[in-house]
Every structure is written in C-alpha cells, then in structure tokens.
C-alpha positions as CSV (number, residue, x, y, z in Angstrom):
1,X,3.9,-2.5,24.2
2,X,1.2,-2.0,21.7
3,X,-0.5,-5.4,20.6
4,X,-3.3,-6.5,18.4
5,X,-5.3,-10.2,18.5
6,X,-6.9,-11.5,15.0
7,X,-9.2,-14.0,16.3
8,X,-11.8,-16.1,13.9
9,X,-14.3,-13.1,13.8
10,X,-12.5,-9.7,14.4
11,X,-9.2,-7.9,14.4
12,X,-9.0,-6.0,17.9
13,X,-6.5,-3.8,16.7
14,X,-4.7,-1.0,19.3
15,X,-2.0,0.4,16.9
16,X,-4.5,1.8,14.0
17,X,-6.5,4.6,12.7
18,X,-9.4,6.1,13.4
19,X,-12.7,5.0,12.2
20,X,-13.3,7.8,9.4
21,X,-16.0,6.8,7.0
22,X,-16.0,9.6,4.4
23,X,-15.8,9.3,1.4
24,X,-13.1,9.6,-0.8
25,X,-11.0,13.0,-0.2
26,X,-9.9,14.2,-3.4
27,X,-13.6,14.9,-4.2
28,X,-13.7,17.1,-1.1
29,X,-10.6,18.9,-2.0
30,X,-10.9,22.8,-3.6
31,X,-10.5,23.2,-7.1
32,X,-6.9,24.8,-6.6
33,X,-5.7,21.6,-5.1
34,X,-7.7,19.1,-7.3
35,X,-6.6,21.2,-10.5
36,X,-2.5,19.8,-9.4
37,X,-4.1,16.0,-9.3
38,X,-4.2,16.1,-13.5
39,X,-1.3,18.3,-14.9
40,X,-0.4,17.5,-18.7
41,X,1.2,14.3,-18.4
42,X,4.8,15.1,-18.9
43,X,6.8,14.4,-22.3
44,X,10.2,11.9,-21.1
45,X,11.1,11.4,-18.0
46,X,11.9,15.0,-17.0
47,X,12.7,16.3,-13.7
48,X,10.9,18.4,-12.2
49,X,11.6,20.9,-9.0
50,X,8.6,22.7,-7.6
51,X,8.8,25.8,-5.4
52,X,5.4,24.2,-3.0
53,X,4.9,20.6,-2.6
54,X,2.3,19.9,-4.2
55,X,1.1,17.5,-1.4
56,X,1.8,20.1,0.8
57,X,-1.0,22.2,-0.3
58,X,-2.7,20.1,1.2
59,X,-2.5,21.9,4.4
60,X,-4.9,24.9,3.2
61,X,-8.1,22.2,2.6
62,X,-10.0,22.5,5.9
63,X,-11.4,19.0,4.6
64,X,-8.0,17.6,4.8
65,X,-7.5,19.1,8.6
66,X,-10.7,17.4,9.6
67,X,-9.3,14.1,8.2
68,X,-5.9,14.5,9.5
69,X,-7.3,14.9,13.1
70,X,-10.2,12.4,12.7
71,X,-7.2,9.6,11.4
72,X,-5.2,10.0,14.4
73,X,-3.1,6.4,13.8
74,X,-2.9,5.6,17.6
75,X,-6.7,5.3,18.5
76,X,-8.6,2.1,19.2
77,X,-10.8,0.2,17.0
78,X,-12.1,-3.2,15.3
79,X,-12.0,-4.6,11.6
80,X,-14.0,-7.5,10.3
81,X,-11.8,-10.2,8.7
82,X,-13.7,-13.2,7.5
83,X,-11.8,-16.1,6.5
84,X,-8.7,-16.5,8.8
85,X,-6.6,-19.9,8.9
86,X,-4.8,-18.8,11.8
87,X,-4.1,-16.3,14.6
88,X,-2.2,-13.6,14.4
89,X,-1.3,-10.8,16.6
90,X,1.2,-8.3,15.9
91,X,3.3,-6.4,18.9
92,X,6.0,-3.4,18.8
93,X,9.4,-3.4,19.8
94,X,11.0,-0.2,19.8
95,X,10.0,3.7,20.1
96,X,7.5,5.2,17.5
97,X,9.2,7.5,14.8
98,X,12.6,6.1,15.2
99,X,14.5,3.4,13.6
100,X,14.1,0.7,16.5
101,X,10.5,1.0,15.5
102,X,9.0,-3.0,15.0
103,X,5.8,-3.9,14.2
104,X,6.0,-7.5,14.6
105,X,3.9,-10.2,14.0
106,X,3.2,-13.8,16.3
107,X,0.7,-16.8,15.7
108,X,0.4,-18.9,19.0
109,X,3.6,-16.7,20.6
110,X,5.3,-17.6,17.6
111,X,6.8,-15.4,15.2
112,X,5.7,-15.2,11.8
113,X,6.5,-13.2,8.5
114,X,3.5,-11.4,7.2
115,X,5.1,-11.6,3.8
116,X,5.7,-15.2,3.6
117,X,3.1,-16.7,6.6
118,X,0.1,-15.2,5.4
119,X,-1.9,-16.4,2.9
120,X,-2.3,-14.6,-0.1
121,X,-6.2,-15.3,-0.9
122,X,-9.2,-14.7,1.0
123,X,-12.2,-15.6,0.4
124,X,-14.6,-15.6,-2.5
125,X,-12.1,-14.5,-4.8
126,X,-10.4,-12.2,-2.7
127,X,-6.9,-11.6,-1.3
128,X,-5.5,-10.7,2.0
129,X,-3.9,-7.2,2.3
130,X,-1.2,-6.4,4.7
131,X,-2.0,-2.7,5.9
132,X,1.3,-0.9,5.9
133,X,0.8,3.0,5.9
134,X,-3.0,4.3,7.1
135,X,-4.7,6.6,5.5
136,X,-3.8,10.4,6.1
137,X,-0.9,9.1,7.4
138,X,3.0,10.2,6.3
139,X,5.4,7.8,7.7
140,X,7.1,5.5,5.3
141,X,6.3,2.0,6.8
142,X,7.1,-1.2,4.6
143,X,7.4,-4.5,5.6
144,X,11.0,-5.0,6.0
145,X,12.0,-8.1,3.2
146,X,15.4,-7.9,4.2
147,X,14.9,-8.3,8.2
148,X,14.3,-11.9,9.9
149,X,10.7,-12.5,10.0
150,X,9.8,-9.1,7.9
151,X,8.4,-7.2,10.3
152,X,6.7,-3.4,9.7
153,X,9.5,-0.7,10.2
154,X,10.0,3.0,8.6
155,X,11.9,2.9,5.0
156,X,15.1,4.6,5.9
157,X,17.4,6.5,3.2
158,X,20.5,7.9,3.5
159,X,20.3,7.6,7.1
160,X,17.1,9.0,7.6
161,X,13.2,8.0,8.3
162,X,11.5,8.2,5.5
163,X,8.3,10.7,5.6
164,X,5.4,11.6,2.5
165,X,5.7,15.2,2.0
166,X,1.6,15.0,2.8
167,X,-0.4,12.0,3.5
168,X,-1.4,9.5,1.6
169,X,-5.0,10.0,0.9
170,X,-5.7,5.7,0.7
171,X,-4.5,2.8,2.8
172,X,-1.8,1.3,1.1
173,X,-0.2,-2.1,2.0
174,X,0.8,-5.0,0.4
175,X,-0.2,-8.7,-0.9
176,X,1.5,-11.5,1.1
177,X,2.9,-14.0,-1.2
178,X,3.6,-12.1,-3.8
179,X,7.1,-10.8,-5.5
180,X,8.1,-8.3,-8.0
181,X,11.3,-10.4,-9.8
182,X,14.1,-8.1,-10.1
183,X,15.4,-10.4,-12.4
184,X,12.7,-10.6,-14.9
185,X,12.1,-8.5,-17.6
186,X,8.4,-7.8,-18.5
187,X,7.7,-8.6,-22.0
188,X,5.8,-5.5,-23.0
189,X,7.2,-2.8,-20.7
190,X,10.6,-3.6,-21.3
191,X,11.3,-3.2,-17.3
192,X,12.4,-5.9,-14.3
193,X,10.8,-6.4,-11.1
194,X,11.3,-3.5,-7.8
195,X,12.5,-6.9,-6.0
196,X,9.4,-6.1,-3.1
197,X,5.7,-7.5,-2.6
198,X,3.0,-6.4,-4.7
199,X,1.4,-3.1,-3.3
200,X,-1.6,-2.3,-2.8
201,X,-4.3,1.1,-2.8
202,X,-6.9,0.2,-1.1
203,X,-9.9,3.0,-2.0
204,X,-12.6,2.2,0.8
205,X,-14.4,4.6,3.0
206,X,-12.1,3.6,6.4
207,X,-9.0,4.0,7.6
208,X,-7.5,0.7,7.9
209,X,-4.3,0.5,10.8
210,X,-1.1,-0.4,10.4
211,X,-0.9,-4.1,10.9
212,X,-4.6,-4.9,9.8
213,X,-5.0,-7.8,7.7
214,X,-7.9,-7.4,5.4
215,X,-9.6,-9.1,2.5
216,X,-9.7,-7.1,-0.7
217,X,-11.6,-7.2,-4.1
218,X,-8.7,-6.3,-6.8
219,X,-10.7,-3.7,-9.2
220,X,-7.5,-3.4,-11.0
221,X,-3.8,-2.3,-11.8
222,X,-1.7,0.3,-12.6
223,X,2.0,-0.1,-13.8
224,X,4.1,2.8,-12.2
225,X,8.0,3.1,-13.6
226,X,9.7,3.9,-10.6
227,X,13.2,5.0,-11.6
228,X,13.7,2.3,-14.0
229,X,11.5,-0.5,-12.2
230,X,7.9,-2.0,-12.6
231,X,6.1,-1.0,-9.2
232,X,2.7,-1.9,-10.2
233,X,0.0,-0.5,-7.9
234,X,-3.4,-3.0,-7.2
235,X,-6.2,-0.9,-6.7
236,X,-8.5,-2.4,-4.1
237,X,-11.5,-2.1,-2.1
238,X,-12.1,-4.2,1.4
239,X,-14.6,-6.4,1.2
240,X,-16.1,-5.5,4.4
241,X,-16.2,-1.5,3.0
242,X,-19.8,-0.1,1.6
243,X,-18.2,0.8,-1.2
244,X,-17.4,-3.1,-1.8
245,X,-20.8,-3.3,-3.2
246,X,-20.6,-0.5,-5.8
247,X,-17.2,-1.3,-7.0
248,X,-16.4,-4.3,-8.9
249,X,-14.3,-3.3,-11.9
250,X,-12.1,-0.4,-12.5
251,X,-14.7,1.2,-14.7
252,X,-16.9,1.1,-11.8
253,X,-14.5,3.3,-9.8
254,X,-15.5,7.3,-10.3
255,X,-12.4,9.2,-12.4
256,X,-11.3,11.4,-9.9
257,X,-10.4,8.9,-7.8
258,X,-7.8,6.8,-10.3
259,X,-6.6,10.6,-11.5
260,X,-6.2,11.0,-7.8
261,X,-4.3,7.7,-7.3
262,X,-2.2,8.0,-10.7
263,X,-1.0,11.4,-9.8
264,X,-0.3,11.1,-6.0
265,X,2.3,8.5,-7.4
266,X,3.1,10.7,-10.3
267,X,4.5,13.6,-8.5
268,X,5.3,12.3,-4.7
269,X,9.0,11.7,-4.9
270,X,9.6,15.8,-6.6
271,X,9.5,17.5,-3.2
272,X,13.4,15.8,-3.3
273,X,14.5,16.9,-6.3
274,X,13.6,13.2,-7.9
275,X,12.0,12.6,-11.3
276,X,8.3,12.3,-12.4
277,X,7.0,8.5,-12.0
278,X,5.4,7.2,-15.0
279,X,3.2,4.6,-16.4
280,X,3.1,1.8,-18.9
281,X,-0.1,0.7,-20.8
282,X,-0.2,4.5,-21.9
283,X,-1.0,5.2,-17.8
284,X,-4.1,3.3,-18.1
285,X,-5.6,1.3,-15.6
286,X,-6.2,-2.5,-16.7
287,X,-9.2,-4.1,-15.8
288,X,-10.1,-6.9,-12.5
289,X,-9.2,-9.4,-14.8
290,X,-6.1,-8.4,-15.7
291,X,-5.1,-7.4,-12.2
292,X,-5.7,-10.9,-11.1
293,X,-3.3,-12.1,-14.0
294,X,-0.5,-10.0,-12.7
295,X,-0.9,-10.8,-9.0
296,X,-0.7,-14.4,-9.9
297,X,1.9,-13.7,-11.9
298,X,3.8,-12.3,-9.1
299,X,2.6,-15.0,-6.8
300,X,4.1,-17.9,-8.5
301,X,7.3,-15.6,-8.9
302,X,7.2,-15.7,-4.9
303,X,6.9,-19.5,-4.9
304,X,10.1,-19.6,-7.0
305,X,11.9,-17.4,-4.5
306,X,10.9,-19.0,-1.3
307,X,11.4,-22.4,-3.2
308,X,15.5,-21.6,-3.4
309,X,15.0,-21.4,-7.5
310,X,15.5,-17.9,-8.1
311,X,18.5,-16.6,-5.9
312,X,17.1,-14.5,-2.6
313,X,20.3,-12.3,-2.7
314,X,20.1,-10.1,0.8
315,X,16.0,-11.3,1.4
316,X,14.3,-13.2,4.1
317,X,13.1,-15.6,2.8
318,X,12.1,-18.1,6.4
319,X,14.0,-21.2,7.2
C-alpha cells in the first residue's frame, strides 16, 4: 500500500514522478518531430488515419528517452502546498495497471472525494489542481465521477485500460469543484458540457505525481470540441514552479509551447481511427481573465449539481 500525507507545509508524496526540472520538451524536440506539432489546421471535422503515431515518434528524440527515464512515476519526492484547510492523504487499493487500480483519498482516516472535498481556490488568487496523469506518463487516469468518493482510477473503454499512444508532455489534472454541464449549451460555441471537472495543463518545469494537490496560476483557456462536447483545457503554472514568476498571462507563455499543447490534443485520439479535435474561438487561447470567468462559470455549475438542482444522473455526487 502506497500512501501520501499533505500536512500544513509539504505533500510527502510516495506514488509520483520524478523531480525533473527541464524545461519545456517540445523546445528540445528535433525539427522532424516539432514540424508534426503545427500541421495546417484541418478544414471540417475530417478523419484522419496515419500510418506512425505521431506521438509515437516520439521514441526517436533522445531528449524524450532521457525524460522518460528521469519521470519514472513511482519514485519518492516532496511538493510545496501552501494554503491547505485540511489533511489529506491518499492510499491505493488494488494492483497498478489493472482495473482494481484506486488511488484513494482520506482526511483524518476518513474518506473524501477530491472532486467534491477539496477546495477549489488556493491562495492569492490561485486554485487547487488535482494531479491526475504525470508528466511523460501514458496511462489514462481520471478521477472516477461516477465511483463513491471519486477516487483516481484508469479510464477504461470497451473493456480495456486506456493508454496515450506517447506521453503527455505536461501534468494534467483537474479543478476540484468544478463541472462541465452536459445539459447546457454554450452561447457562442453552440456545444454542451463533457459532464466531467474542468481539466487542467499545467506547463511548469516539474513533474508533478499522481495525487498531488497543487496551487496553480490560470494563464488561460482553450476550448477543445471533443466529439461534439466543450472540453475546455486551463492552461496553468504551479505556483511553487520558477516559471510561476515569468508567466502571468497567456501572452507571456512562449508559442511553441500553446502550439505544443493545442496540437497534442488536436491529433491524440487518431492512432484509433478517431477524428481530429478542434477548437472554438478560431483555436485561440483566451486570456487569465477570461479563464477565470469560465472556471467560475463551471464552479457555480458544480454548486448546482451537488445542490440536487441540476439532475446528477449516474454521478457521485457525496451524501
């Protein structure tokens, strides 16, 4: 059993990756790889089949093999958290890489839903990000929304654990509190709600472990079309991250890092034989401020579903 303690000043975290602090990989990455990070942006929503993965390629970047084996998600380490109402530990139940696999979380031996127990702002302005998939990592790992108490498990479909067809080159994780309304239409974009927390792509110089609770600055936010659904994607920085200090907008953020982003997402999902992803706004990135407005947006969306005024259907929602 695997378990790690959030006290007042640190997360002792034994279920995480490694301590990696380079810099962003795409910027690492040959110009044969890069060059499949900004293909013409497709006309409709075609489908695409490629012969090679395009994450796959990966493989041939010796910076991406050095990355791979310095983000080794079972190693020991610490992360700062500053403000923390509580404590929270989390502990497994269940065998790594199958689907008994739990990541659990407990306050006090009691059990608590990282979705719906954790609160969704930090300090100074921040928020709290839940850590679900490390970076350089493949596994699929979601908090479950359907499960009692939501803990972390691998996304299963049709049958089987769901696996990246090459790492993700960013933490990514979620925004406790927070609720995309399947039942809502957006105004502008003419799509409803992917009926799961907000997630999040956090850009900083770690690798953050599965579990971690962090506080984030929200630079911005891009809204992905995920096979009919709004799927927006925060882009964040920890707070505790050097990079923390340089970034405070989405403009402050280089290019080949949101062309990074925007395309991982584009083009992850064609290794199945599954349409291109695209993006509303005309694929731009909106700004801090408007990335705020659309997590509290989603956040009073959550207090509606948790309150018993918009129907949970098969969700957990706590007693």
């Amino acid at each position: 059993m695997s378990t790690t303690v959030l006290s007042s000043t640190r997360i002792r975290t034994r279920l995480c990756a490694s301590s990696s602090r380079h810099g962003c990989l795409s910027s690492s990455l040959p110009a044969a790889i890069t060059s499949l990070l900004s293909p013409p942006a497709p006309a409709g929503n075609n489908k695409m089949k490629l012969s090679v993965a395009p994450l796959a390629l990966v493989a041939f970047s010796p910076a991406v093999a050095a990355w791979s084996s310095a983000a080794a998600p079972f190693s020991t380490r610490s992360h700062a958290f500053a403000t923390v109402l509580h404590s929270y530990a989390t502990e497994v139940a269940g065998e790594e890489a199958t689907e008994s696999f739990r990541l659990g979380f407990k306050t006090d031996d009691t059990p608590v839903s990282p979705w719906h127990d954790i609160p969704l702002e930090g300090s100074d302005g921040s928020y709290n990000m839940v850590v679900e998939i490390p970076k350089m990592t493949k596994a699929k790992m979601e908090v479950a929304t359907k499960e009692e108490n939501n803990p972390i498990a691998q996304d299963i479909k049709k049958g089987n654990l769901r696996d990246y067809h090459g790492p993700i080159f960013w933490n990514y994780g979620c925004l406790p509190q927070t609720w995309e309304d399947p039942n809502e239409e957006h105004p502008e974009l003419k799509v409803f709600g992917d009926d799961d927390p907000i997630d999040v792509v956090e850009i900083g110089s770690k690798a953050l472990g599965m579990g971690t609770v962090t506080e984030v600055k929200a630079l911005g936010v891009l809204a992905m079309i995920d096979d009919g659904e709004l799927d927006w994607k925060v882009i964040a920085v920890a707070t505790d991250d050097p990079l923390a200090e340089e970034y405070n907008d989405i403009d402050d953020v280089p290019d080949a890092i949101l062309s990074g982003v925007r395309e991982w997402f584009r083009w992850y999902k064609t290794p199945d034989d599954k349409p291109l992803n695209g993006f509303g706004f005309e694929e731009k990135y909106l700004n801090a401020a408007e990335a705020k407005k659309v997590i509290e947006e989603t956040h009073e969306s959550w207090k509606k579903l948790r309150s018993g005024d918009t129907d949970a259907g098969k969700l957990w929602i706590g007693k």
